[in-house]
PyMOL CGO cylinders between C-alpha atoms (Angstrom):
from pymol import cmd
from pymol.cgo import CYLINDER

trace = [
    CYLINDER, 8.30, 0.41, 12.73, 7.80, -3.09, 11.50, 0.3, 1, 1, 1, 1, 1, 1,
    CYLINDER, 7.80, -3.09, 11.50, 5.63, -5.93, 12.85, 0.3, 1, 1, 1, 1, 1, 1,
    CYLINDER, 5.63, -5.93, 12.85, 8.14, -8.60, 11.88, 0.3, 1, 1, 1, 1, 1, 1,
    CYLINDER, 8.14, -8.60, 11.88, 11.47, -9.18, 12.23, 0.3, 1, 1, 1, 1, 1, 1,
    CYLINDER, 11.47, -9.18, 12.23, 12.65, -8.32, 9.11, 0.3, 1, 1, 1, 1, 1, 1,
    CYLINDER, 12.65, -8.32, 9.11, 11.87, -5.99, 6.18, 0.3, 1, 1, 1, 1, 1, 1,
    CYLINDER, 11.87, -5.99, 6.18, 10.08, -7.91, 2.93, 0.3, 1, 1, 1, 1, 1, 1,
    CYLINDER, 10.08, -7.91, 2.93, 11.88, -4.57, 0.80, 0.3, 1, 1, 1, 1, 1, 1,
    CYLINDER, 11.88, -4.57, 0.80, 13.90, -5.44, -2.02, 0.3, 1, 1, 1, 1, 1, 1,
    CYLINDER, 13.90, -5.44, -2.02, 17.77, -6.50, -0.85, 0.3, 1, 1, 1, 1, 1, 1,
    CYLINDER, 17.77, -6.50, -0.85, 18.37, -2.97, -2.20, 0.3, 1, 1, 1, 1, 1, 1,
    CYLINDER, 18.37, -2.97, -2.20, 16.04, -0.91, -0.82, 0.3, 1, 1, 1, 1, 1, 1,
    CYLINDER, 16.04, -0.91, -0.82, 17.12, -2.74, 2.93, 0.3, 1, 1, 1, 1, 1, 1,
    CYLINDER, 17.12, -2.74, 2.93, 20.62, -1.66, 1.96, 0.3, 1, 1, 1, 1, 1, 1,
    CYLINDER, 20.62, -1.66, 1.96, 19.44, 1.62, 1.12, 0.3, 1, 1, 1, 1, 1, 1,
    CYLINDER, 19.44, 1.62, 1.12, 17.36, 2.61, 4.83, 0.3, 1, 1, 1, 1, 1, 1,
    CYLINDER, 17.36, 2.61, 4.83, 20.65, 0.52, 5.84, 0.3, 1, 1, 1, 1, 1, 1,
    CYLINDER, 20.65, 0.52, 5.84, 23.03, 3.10, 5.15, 0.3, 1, 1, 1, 1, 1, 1,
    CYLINDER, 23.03, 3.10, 5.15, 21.12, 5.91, 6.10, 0.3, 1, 1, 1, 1, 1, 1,
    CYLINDER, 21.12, 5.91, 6.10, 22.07, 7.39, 9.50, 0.3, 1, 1, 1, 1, 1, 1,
    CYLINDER, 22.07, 7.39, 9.50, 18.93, 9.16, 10.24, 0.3, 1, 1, 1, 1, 1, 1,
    CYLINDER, 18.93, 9.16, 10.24, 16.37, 5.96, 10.03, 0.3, 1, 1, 1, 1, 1, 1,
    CYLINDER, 16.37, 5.96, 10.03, 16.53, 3.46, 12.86, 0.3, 1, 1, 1, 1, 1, 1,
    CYLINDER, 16.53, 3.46, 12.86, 13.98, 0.14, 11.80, 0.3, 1, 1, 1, 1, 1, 1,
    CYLINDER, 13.98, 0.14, 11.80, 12.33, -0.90, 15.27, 0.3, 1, 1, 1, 1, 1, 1,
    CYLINDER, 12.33, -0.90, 15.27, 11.71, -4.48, 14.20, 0.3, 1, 1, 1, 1, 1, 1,
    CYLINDER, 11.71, -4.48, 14.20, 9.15, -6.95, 16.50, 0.3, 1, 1, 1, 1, 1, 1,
    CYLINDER, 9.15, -6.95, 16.50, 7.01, -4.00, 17.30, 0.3, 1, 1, 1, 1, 1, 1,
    CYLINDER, 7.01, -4.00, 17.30, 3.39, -2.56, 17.03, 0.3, 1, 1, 1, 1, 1, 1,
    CYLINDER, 3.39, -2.56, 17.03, 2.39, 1.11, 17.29, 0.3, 1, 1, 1, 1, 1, 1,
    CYLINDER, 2.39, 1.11, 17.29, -0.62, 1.07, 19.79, 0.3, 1, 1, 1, 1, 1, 1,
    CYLINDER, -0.62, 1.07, 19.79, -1.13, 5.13, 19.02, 0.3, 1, 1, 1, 1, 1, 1,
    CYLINDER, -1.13, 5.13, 19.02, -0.27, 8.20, 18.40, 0.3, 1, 1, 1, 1, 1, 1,
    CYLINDER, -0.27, 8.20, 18.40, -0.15, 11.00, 20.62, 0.3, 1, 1, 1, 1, 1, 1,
    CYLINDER, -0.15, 11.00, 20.62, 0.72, 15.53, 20.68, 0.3, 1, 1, 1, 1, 1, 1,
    CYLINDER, 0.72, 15.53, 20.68, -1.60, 18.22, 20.72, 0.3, 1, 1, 1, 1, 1, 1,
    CYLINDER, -1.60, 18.22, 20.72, -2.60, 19.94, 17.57, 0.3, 1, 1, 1, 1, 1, 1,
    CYLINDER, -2.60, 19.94, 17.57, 0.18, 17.60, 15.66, 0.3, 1, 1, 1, 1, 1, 1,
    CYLINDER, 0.18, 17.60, 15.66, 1.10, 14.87, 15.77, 0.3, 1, 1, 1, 1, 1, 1,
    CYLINDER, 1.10, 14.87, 15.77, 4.04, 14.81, 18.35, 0.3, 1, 1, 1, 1, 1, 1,
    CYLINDER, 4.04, 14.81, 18.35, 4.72, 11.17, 18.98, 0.3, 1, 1, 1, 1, 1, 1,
    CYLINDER, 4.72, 11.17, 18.98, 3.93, 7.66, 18.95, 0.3, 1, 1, 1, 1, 1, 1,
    CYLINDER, 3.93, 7.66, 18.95, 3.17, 4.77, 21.41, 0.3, 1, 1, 1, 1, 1, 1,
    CYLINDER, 3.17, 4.77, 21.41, 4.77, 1.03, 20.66, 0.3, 1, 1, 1, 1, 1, 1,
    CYLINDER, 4.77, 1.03, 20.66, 4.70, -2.29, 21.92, 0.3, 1, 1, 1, 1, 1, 1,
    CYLINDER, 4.70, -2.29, 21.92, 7.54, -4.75, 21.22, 0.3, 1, 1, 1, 1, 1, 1,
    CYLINDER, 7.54, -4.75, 21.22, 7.53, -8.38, 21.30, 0.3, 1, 1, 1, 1, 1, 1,
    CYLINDER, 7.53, -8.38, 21.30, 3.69, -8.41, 21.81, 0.3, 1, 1, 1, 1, 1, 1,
    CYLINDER, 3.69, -8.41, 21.81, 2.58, -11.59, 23.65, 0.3, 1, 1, 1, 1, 1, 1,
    CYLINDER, 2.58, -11.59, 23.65, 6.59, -12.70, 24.61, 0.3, 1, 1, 1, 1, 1, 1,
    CYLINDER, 6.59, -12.70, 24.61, 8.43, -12.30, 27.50, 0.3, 1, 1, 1, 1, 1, 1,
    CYLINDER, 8.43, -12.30, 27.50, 10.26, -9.60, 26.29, 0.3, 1, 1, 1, 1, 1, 1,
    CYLINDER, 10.26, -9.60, 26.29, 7.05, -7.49, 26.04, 0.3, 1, 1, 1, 1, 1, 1,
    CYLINDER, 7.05, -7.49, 26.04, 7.85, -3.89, 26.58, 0.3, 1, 1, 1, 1, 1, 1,
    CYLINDER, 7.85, -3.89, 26.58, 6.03, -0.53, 26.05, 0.3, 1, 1, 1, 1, 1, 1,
    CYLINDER, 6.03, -0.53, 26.05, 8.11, 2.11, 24.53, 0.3, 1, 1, 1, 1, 1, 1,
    CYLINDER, 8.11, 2.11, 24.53, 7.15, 6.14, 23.34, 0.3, 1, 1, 1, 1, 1, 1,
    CYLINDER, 7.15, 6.14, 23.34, 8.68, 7.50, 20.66, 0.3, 1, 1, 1, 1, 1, 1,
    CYLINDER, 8.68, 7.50, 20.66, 8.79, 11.33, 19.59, 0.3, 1, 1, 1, 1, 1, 1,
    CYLINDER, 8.79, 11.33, 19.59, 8.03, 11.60, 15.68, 0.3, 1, 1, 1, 1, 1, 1,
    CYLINDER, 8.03, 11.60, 15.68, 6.58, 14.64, 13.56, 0.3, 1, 1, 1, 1, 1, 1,
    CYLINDER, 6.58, 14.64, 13.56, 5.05, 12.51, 11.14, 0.3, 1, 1, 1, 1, 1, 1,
    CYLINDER, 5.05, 12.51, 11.14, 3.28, 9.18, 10.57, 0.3, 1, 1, 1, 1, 1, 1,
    CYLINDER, 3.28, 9.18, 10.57, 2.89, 7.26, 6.83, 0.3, 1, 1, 1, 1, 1, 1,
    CYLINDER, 2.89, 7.26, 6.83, 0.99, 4.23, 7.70, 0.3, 1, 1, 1, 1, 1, 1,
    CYLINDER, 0.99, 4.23, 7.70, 1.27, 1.19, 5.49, 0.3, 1, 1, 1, 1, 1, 1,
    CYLINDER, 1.27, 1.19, 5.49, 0.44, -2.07, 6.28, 0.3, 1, 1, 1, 1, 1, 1,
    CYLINDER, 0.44, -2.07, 6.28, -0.06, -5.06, 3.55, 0.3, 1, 1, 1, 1, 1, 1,
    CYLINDER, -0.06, -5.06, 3.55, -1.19, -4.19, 0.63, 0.3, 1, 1, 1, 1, 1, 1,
    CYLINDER, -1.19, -4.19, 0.63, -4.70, -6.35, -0.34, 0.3, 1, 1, 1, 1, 1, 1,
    CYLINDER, -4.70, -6.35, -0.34, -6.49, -4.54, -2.69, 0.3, 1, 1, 1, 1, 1, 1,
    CYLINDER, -6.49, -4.54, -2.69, -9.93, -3.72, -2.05, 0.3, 1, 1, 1, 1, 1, 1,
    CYLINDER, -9.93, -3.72, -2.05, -11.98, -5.91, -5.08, 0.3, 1, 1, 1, 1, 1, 1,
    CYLINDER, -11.98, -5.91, -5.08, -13.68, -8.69, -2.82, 0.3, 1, 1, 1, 1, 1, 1,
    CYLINDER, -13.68, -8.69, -2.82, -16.96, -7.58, -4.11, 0.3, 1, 1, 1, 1, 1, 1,
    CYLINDER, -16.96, -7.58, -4.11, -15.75, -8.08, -7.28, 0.3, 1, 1, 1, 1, 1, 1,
    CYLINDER, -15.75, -8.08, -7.28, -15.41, -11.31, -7.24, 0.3, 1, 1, 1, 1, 1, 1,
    CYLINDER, -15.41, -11.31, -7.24, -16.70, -13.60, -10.38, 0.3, 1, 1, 1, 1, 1, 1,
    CYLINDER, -16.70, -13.60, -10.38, -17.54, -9.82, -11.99, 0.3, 1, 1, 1, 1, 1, 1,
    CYLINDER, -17.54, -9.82, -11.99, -14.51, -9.36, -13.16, 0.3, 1, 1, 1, 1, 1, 1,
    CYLINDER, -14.51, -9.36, -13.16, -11.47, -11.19, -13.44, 0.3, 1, 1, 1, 1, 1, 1,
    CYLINDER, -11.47, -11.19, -13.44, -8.76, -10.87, -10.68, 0.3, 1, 1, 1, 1, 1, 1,
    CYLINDER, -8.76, -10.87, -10.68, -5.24, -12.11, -10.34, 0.3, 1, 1, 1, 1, 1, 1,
    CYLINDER, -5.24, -12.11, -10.34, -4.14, -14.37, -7.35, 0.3, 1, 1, 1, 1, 1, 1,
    CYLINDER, -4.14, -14.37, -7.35, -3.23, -11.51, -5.31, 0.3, 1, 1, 1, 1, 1, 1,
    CYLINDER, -3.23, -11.51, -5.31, -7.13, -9.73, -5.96, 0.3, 1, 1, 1, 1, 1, 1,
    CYLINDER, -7.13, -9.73, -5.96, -5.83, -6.96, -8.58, 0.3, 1, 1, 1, 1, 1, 1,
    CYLINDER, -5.83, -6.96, -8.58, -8.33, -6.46, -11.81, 0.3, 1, 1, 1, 1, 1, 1,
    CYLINDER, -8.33, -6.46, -11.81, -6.75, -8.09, -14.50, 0.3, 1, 1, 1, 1, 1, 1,
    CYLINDER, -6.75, -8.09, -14.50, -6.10, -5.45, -17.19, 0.3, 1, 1, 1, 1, 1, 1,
    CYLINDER, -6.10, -5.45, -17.19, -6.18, -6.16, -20.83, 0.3, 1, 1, 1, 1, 1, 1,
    CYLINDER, -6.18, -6.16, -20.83, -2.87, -5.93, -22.64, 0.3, 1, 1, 1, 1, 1, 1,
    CYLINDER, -2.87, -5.93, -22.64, -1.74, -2.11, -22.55, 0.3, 1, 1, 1, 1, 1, 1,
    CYLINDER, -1.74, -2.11, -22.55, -5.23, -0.71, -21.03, 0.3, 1, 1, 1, 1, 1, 1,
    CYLINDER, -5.23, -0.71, -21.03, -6.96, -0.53, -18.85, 0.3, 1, 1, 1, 1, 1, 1,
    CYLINDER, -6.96, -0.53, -18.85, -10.03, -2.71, -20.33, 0.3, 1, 1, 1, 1, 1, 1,
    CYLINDER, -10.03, -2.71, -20.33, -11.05, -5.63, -18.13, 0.3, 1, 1, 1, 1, 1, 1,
    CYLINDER, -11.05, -5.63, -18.13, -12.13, -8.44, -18.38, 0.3, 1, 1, 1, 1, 1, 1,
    CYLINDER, -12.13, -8.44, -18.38, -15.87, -7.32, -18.91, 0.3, 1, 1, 1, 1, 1, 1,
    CYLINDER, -15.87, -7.32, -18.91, -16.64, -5.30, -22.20, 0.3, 1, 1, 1, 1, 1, 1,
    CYLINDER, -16.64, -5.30, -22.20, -17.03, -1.73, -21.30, 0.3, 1, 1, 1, 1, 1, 1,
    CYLINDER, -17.03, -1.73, -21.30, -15.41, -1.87, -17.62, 0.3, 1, 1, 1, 1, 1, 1,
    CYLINDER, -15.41, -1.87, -17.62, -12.04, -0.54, -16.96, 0.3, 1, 1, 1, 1, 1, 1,
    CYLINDER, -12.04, -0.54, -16.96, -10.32, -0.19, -14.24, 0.3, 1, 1, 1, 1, 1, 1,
    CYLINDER, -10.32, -0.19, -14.24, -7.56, 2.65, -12.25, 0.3, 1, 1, 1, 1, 1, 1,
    CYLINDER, -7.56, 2.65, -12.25, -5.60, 2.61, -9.19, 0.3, 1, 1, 1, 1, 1, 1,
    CYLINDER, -5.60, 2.61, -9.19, -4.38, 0.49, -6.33, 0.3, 1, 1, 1, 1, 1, 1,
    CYLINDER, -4.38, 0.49, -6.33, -7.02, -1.57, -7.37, 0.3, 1, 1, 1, 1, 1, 1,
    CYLINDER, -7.02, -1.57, -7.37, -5.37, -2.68, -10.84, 0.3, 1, 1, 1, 1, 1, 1,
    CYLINDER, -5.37, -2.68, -10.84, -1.82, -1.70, -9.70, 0.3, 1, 1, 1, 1, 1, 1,
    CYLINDER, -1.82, -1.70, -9.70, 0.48, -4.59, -7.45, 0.3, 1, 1, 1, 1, 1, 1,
    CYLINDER, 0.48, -4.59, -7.45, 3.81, -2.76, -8.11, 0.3, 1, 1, 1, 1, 1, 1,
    CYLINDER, 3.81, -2.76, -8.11, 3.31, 0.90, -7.69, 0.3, 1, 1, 1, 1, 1, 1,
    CYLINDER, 3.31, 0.90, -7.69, 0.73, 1.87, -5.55, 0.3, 1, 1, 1, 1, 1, 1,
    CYLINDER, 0.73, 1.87, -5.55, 1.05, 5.67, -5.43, 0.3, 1, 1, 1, 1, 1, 1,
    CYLINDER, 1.05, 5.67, -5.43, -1.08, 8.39, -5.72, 0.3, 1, 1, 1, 1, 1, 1,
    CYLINDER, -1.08, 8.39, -5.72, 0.28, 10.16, -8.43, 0.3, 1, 1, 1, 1, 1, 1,
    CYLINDER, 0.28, 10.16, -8.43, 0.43, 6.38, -10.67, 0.3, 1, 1, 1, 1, 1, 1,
    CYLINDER, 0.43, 6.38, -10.67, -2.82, 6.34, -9.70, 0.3, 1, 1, 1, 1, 1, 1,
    CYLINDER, -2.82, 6.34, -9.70, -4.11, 9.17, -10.68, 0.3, 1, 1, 1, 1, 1, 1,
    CYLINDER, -4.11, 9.17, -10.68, -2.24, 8.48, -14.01, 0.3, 1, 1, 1, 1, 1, 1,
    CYLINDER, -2.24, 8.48, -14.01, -4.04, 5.45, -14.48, 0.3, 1, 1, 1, 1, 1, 1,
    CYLINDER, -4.04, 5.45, -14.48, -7.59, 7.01, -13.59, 0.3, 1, 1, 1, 1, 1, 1,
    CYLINDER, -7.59, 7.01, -13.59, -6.64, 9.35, -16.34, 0.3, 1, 1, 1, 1, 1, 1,
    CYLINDER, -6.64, 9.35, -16.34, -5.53, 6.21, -18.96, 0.3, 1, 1, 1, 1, 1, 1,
    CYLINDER, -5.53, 6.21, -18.96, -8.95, 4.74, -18.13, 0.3, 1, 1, 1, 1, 1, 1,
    CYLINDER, -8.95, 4.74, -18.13, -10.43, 7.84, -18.66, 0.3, 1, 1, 1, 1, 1, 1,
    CYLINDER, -10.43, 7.84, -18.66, -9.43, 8.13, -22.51, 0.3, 1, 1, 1, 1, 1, 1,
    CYLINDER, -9.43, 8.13, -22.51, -10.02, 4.50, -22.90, 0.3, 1, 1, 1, 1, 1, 1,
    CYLINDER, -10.02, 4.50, -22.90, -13.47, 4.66, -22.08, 0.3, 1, 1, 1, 1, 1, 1,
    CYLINDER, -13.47, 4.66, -22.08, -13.89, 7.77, -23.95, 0.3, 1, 1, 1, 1, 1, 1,
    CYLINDER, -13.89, 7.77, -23.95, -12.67, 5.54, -27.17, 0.3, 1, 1, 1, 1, 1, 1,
    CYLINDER, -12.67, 5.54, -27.17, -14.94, 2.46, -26.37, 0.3, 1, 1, 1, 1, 1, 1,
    CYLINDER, -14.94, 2.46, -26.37, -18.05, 4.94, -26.10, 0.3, 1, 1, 1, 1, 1, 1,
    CYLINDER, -18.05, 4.94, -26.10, -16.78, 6.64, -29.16, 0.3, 1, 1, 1, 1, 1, 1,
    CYLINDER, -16.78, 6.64, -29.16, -16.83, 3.34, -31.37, 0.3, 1, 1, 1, 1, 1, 1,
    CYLINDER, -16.83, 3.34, -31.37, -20.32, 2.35, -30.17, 0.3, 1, 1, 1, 1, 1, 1,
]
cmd.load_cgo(trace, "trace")
């Protein structure tokens, strides 16, 4: 399901879902909910919202991932720390220092490329041991 009208994937990863005979991409359209009993059994979609072409359509799926932009949450970190043009922390080098002495960063929050749970948890980990060695050296 995707709101545009095209994917913003890399040309190889569209070739990729391309090829594969078991994912149809449902471009122009909005999911307006979900729907089933104790699981999730299906979902409702709009396409072409606000055209003439406007149409309602259900769909039956047993599963639902959603993922939609991908602003990171550091708004209230503005002028604390630094942040990049997209809103990431701005790491230091190789760690996962900041920008302010003693603050370090993990997660979606300092990762634009990634963004999965296991990275993350990586990272949390990496931030971890580096404040564990800026403590030590106080």
């Amino acid at each position: 399901i995707v709101r545009k009208p095209y994917l913003r994937a890399s040309a190889a990863m569209q070739q990729r879902v391309n090829e594969k005979e078991n994912i149809e991409i449902l471009y122009n359209t909005n999911t307006v909910g979900l729907f089933g009993e104790q699981f999730v059994e299906g979902a409702h979609l709009v396409q072409f919202k606000g055209t003439d072409k406007e149409q309602m359509l259900d769909i039956d799926i047993d599963g639902f991932f959603l993922a939609i932009g991908h602003k990171p949450n550091t708004d209230f970190l503005k002028g604390q720390v630094a942040l990049d043009e997209q809103g990431y922390i701005a790491l230091g080098g190789i760690t996962t220092e900041t920008s302010v002495k003693g603050v370090f960063a993990a997660g979606d929050v300092a990762d634009p490329h990634y963004r999965q749970a296991i990275v993350a948890a990586g990272s949390g980990c990496r931030a971890a041991l580096d404040a564990k060695s800026y403590l030590d050296a106080l």
